[in-house]
N, C-alpha and C positions, 0 to 999 in steps of 0.2 A: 150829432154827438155833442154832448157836452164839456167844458175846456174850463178848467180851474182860472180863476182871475186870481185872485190871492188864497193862501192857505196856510196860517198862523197860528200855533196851538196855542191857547190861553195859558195852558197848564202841561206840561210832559210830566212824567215819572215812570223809575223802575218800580214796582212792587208785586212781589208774590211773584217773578218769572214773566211779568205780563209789562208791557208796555203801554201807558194810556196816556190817550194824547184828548186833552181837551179842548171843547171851543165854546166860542162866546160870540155873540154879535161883533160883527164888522171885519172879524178876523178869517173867514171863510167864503168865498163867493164862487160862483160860478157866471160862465157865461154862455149862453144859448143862441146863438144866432149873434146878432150885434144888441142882445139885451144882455145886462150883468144882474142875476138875484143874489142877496145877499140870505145867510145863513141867520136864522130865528131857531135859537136853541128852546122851542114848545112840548117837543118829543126828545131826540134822541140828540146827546151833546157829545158824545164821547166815541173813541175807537180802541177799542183793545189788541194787540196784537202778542202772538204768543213770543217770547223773546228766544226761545232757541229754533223755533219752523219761521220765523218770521211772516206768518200767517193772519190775518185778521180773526177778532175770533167770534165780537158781536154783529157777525154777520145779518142779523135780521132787524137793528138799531134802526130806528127811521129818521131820516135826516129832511132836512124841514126848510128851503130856499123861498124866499118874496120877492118879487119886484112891485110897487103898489099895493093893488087887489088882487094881483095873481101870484100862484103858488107853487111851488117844486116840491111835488113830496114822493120821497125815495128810502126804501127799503138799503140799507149798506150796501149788500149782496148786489142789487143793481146797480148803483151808484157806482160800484167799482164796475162794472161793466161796461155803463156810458159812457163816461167819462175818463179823464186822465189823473184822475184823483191817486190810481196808486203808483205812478211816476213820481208825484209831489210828495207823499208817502215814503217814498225809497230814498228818496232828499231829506223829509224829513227825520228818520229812526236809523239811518246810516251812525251816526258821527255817536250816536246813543250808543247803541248794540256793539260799536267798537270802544266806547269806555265802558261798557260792563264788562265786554272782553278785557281788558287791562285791569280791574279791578277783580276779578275772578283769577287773572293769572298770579296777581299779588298773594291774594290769599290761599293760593297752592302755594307759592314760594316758603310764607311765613309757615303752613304746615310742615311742609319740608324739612324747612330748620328744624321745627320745632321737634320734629321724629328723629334727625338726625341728632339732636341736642341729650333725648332721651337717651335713642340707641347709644350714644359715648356714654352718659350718666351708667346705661347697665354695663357696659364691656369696661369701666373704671372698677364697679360692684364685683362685678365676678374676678378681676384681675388681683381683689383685694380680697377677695372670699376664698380665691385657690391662691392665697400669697405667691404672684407670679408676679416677682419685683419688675422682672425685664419688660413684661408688656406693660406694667402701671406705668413705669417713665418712659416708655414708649410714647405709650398716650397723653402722658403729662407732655410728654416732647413737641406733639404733634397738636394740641390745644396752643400751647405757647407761642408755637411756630404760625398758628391762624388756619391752619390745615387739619384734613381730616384723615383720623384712621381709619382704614376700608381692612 
């Protein structure tokens, strides 16, 4: 089996629902018995992960380790097999996928208002189309007061 020595993405980002975490020399290695290869980005440099299955998704990326004149070359697919890569993985995209949760819950919130904002805007409209004085300062009452009317 193979055992992660270091695992350092060059690059993270959210985009498009995917997660991709990149690498670069020196930042990836593994270790094979008591030899450490390090990571030569010649093929395959990157991992995508779906951001709601948290699922890998370029499974077939070929990932490319040296030591010397010898060489580690691995399909993703296997690599997560072998090795403990996606342990190091779950450490890495944790701390991520819970601020895109927070950042996604924000902007339900701001929605929210924002319906809610509207919805007053029409039940002011209509209060003032069927000249229905008592519900207008009703609702004038209940803006004022920082509450809403349901």
């Amino acid at each position: 089996m193979l055992h992660v020595e270091m695992m350092k993405p060059f690059h993270m980002e959210i985009k498009d629902g995917k997660i991709r975490l990149v690498f670069a020399y020196q930042y990836f290695s593994l270790r094979k018995e008591e030899e450490v290869f390090s990571f030569i980005p010649v093929e395959g440099k990157e991992i995508l992960i779906n951001k709601d299955t948290m699922q890998v998704e370029n499974l077939s990326e070929v990932f490319v380790f040296q030591k010397g004149n010898r060489f580690i070359r691995l399909p993703l697919y296997q690599l997560l097999l072998v090795s403990d890569v996606h342990d190091h993985l779950k450490v890495l995209i944790e701390p991520i996928a819970e601020t895109a949760e927070i950042e996604e819950s924000e902007e339900v919130n701001e929605l929210i208002t924002q319906l809610e904002q509207e919805n007053f805007e029409r039940l002011m409209d209509n209060a003032l189309l069927h000249r229905d004085a008592d519900l207008f300062y009703q609702l004038l009452a209940a803006q004022h007061d920082g509450g809403t009317y349901v």
